[in-house]
C-alpha positions in Angstrom: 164.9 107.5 94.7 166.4 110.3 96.9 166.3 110.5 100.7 164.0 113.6 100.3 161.2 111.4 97.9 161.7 108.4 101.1 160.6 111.1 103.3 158.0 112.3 101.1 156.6 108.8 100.5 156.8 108.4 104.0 155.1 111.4 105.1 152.2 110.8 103.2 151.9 106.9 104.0 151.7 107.9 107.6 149.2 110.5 106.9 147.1 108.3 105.1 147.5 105.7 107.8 146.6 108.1 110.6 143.5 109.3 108.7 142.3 106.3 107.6 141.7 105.5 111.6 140.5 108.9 112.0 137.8 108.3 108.9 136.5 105.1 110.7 135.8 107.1 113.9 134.6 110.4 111.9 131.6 107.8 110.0 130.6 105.8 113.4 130.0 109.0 114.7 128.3 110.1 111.7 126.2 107.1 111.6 125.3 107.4 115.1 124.0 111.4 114.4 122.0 109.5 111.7 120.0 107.2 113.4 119.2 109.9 116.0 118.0 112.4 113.6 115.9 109.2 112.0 113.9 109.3 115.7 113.4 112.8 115.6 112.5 112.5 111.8 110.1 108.8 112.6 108.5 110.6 115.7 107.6 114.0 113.2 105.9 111.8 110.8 103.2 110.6 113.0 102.3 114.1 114.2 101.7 114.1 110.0 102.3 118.1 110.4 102.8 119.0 106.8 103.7 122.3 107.9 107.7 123.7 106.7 109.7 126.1 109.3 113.0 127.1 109.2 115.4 128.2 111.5 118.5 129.7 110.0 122.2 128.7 111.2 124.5 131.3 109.4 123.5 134.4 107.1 126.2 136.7 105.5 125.4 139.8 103.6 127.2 142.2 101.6 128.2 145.7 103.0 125.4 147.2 100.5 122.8 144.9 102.0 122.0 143.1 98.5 123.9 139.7 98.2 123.4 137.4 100.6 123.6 133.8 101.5 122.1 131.7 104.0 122.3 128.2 105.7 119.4 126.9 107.4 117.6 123.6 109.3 114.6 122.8 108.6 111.1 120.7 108.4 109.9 120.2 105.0 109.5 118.4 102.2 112.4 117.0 100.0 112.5 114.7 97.0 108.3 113.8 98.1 109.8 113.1 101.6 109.3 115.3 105.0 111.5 115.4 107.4 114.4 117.5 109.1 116.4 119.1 106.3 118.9 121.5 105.3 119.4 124.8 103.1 121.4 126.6 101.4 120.5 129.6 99.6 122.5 132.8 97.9 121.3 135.3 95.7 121.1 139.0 95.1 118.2 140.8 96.4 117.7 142.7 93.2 117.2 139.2 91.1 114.2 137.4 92.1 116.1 133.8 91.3 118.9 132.7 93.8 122.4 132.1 92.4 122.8 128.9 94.6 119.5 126.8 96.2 120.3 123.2 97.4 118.0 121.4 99.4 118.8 117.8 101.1 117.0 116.0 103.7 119.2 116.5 106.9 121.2 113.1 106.6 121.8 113.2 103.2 123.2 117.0 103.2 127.1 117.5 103.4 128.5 116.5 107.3 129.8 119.9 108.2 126.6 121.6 107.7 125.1 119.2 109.2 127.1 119.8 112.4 126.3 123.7 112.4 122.8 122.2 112.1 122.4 120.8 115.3 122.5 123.4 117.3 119.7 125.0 116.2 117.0 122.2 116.0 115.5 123.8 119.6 114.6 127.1 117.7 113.6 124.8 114.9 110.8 123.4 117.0 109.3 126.1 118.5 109.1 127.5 115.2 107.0 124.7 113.9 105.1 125.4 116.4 104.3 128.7 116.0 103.4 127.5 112.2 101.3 124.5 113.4 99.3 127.6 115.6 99.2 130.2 112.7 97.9 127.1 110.2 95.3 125.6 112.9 93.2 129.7 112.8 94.1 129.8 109.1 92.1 126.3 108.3 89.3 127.2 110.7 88.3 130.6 109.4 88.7 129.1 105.7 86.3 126.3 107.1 84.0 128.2 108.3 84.4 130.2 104.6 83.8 126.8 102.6 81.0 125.8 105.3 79.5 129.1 104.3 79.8 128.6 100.4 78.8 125.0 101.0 75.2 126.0 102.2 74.6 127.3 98.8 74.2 123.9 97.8 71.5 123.3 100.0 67.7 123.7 98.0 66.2 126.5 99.0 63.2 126.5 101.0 60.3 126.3 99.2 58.1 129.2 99.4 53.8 128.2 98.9 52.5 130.9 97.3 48.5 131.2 97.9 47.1 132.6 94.5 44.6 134.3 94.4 41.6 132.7 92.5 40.9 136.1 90.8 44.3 136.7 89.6 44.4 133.3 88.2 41.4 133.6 86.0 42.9 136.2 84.5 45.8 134.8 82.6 
């Protein structure tokens, strides 16, 4: 072997080395975002919301305004699970499929995304909140709808009709 492969063998042993620290620390840190976005995820669950909101992170168009792509955090439902999640959508406005639409739950989505996540779980709540408002007055005027359709279940009253003896002869 050459000097110059000992120095390339060397370069990338110490690289190795020197990320191999740097990984440890990178998936602690990780981990801890984890468990944190588990409270947030356990304390959601018992407010048993059921309602999705997104708040979007990074959107790109084209100069023409019809291709697009979009990162976004969210609440919904994922894989039968709710919880914070993440999105990424692309597509051209002119094709009612997207070209790319990948889902995860918000620990299970790719790290860097989630770190452009985090900063915009605030808006993400007040936007659940506004959809928690909009779905409370859209369930009680549909209630009162249904309580309405309901009542034609109930017998009508019934109506005595006095006949009149004379009328009843007759037939």
């Amino acid at each position: 072997m050459s000097t110059k492969d000992d120095s390339l063998v060397f370069r990338v042993r110490a690289s190795f080395r020197s990320l191999s620290s740097r990984a440890a620390d990178l998936n602690t840190l990780s981990d801890k975002v984890g468990k944190v976005v588990s409270q947030f995820d356990s304390e959601l669950s018992k407010l048993n919301i059921g309602i999705p909101a997104w708040a979007e992170f990074q959107e790109w168009r084209s100069m023409d305004g019809l291709q697009f792509a979009t990162e976004a955090v969210g609440y919904a439902k994922i894989g039968g699970k709710w919880g914070l999640a993440i999105r990424k959508m692309s597509g051209h406005e002119d094709v009612d499929d997207y070209s790319e639409h990948e889902e995860w739950l918000f620990n299970d989505a790719p790290r860097l995304l989630r770190l452009k996540a985090i900063d915009k779980i605030p808006e993400l709540f007040e936007k659940l909140v506004v959809e928690v408002d909009r779905a409370t007055k859209a369930v009680d005027t549909k209630l009162k709808e249904l309580q309405d359709l309901a009542s034609a279940l109930e017998p009508e009253p019934i109506t005595r009709v006095k006949l009149d003896p004379e009328a009843a002869r007759k037939r």
